[in-house]
VMD Tcl script that draws the C-alpha trace (Angstrom):
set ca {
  {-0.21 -8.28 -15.24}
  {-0.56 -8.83 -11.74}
  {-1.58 -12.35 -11.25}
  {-5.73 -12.70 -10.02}
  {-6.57 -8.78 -10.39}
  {-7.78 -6.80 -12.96}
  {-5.63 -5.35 -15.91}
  {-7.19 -1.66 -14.46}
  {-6.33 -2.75 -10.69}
  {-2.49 -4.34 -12.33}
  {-1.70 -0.93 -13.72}
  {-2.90 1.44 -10.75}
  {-0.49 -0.84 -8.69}
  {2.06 -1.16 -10.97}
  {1.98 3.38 -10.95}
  {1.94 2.89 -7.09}
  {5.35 0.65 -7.22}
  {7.17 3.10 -9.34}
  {6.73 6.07 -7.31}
  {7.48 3.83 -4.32}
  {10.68 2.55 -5.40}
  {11.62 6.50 -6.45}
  {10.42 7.74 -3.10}
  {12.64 8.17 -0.28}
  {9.64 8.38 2.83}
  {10.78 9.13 5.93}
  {6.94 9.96 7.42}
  {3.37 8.77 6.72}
  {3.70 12.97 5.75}
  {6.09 12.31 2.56}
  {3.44 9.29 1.76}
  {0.68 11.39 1.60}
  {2.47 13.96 -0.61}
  {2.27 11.15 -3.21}
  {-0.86 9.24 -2.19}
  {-3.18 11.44 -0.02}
  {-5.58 8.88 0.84}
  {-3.11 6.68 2.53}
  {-3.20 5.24 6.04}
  {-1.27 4.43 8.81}
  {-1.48 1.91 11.69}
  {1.46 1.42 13.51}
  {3.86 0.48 11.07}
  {2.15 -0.29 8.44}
  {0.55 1.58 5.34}
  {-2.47 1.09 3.54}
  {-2.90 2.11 0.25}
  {-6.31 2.16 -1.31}
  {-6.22 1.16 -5.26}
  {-9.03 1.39 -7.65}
  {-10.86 3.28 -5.88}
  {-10.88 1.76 -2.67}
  {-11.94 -1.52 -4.24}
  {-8.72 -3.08 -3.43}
  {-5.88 -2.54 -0.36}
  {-2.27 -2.95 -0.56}
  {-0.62 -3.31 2.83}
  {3.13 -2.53 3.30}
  {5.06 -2.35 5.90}
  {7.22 0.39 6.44}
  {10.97 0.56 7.26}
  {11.12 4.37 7.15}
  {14.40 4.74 9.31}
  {16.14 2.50 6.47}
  {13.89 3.48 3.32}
  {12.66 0.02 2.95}
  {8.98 -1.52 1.96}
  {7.66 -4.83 2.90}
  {4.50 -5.61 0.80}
  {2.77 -7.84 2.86}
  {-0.95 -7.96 1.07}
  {-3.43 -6.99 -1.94}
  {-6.36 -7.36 -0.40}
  {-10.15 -6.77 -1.17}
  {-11.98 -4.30 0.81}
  {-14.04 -7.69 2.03}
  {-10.69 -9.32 2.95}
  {-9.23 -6.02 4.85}
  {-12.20 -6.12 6.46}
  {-11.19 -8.92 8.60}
  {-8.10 -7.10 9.68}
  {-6.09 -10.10 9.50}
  {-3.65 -7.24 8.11}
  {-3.20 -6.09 11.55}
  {-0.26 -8.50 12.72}
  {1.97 -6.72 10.81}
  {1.50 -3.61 12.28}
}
mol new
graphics top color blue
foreach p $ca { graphics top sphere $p radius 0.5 }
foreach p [lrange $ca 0 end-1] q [lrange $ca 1 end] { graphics top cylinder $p $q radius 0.2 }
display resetview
């Protein structure tokens, strides 16, 4: 399990990294064809787990299929949009 979230939370994220690691993205377009909820800002992605409970921010390298996780946050901690420096 993921260390300091939930087992439900662990395995939602665990399905996201799988069909991340699969995918080859080249726009937020081809992300949304797996996970329609997801957001961009500038160049980085925001993925909403359980529910929008939780937020895992990547950032994207779509021009050399690379991912950069850079966060699990809670909604109270993206809130703060500390997040945004990676963008």
């Amino acid at each position: 399990m993921l260390e300091g979230i939930s087992e439900d939370a662990a395995t939602e994220t665990m399905k996201w990294y799988k069909t991340a690691a699969a995918a080859e993205w080249k726009s937020l377009i081809d992300v949304r064809a797996d996970f329609p909820s997801a957001d961009q800002v500038g160049h980085v992605l925001i993925f909403n787990i359980r529910n929008n409970r939780y937020r895992l921010i990547v950032r994207e390298a779509f021009a050399f299929n690379k991912l950069f996780v850079k966060a699990f946050l809670t909604h109270k901690e993206y809130d703060r949009k500390e997040w945004i420096k990676w963008a």
